[in-house]
TORVEX-877116 format. One record per residue (C-alpha): residue in three letters; x, y, z. Coordinates in nm, 2 decimals, always signed. Each point is the difference from the previous one (the first is absolute). Last residue first. Layout:
REM TORVEX-877116
- Ala, X, Y, Z
...
This chain:
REM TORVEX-877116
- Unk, +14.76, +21.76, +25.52
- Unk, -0.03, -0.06, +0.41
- Unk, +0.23, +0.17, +0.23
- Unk, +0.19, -0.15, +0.31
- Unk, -0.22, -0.29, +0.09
- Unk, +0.19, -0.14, +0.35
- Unk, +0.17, -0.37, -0.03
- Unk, -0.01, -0.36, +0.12
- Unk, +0.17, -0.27, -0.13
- Unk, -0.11, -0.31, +0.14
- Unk, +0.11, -0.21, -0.33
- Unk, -0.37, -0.03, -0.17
- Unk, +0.02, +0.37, +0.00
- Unk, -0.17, +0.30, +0.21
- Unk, -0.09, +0.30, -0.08
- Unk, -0.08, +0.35, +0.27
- Unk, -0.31, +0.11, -0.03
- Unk, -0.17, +0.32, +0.21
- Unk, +0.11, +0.36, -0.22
- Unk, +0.06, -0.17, -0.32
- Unk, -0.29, -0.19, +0.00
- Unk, +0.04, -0.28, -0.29
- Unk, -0.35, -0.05, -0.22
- Unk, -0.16, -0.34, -0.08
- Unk, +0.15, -0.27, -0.26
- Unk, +0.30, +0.13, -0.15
- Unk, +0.11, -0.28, -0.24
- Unk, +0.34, +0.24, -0.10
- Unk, +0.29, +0.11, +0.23
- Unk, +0.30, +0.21, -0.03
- Unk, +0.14, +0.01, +0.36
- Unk, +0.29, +0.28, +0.08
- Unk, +0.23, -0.04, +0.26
- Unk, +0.23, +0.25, -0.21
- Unk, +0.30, -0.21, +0.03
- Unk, -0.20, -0.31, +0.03
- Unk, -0.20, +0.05, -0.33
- Unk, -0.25, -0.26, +0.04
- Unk, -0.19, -0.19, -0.30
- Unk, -0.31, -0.11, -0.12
- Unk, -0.17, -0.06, +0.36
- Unk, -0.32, -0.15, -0.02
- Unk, -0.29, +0.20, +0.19
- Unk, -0.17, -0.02, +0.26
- Unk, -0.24, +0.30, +0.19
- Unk, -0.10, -0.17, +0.40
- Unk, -0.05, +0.41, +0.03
- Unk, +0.16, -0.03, +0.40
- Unk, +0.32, -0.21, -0.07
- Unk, +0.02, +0.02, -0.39
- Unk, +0.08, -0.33, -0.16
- Unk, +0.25, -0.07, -0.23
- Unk, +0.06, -0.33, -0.19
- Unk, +0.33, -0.10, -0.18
- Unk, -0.03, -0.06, -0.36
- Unk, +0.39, +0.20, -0.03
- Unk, +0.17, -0.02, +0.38
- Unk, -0.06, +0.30, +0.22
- Unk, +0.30, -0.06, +0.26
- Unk, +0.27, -0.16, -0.21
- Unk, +0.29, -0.04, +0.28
- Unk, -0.19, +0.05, +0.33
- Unk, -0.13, +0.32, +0.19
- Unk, -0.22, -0.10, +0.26
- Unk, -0.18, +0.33, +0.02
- Unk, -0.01, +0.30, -0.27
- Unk, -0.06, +0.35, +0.17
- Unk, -0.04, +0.15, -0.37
- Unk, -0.21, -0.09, -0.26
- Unk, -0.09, +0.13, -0.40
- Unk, -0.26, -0.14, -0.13
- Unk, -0.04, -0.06, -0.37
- Unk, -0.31, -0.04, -0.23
């Protein structure tokens, strides 16, 4: 699965680290990330347990990063 975000918060060096553990704000949907495009702020992701709302979510990561569900494919 990927997800594609936009208004990303707390921007740090390596946001979206590999094994890291996203949770979705309003689904509570995690999954583990496999790896993070940062130039197209793209999330692949695998472990899915529950189902991300694009239209209410927004993910968060073990760092503090917060950001808005874009698209989900």
């Amino acid at each position: 699965m990927t997800i594609v975000l936009s208004e990303i918060s707390n921007i740090y060096p390596n946001v979206y680290k590999v094994g890291d553990i996203i949770t979705g704000s309003s689904s509570g949907a995690t999954a583990t990330v496999a790896s993070y495009n940062e130039s197209t702020t793209t999330l692949s992701v695998n472990n899915v347990s529950g189902t991300f709302d694009v239209s209410n979510d927004t993910v968060t990561e073990p760092g503090g990063a917060v950001a808005t569900i874009k698209s989900i494919g």
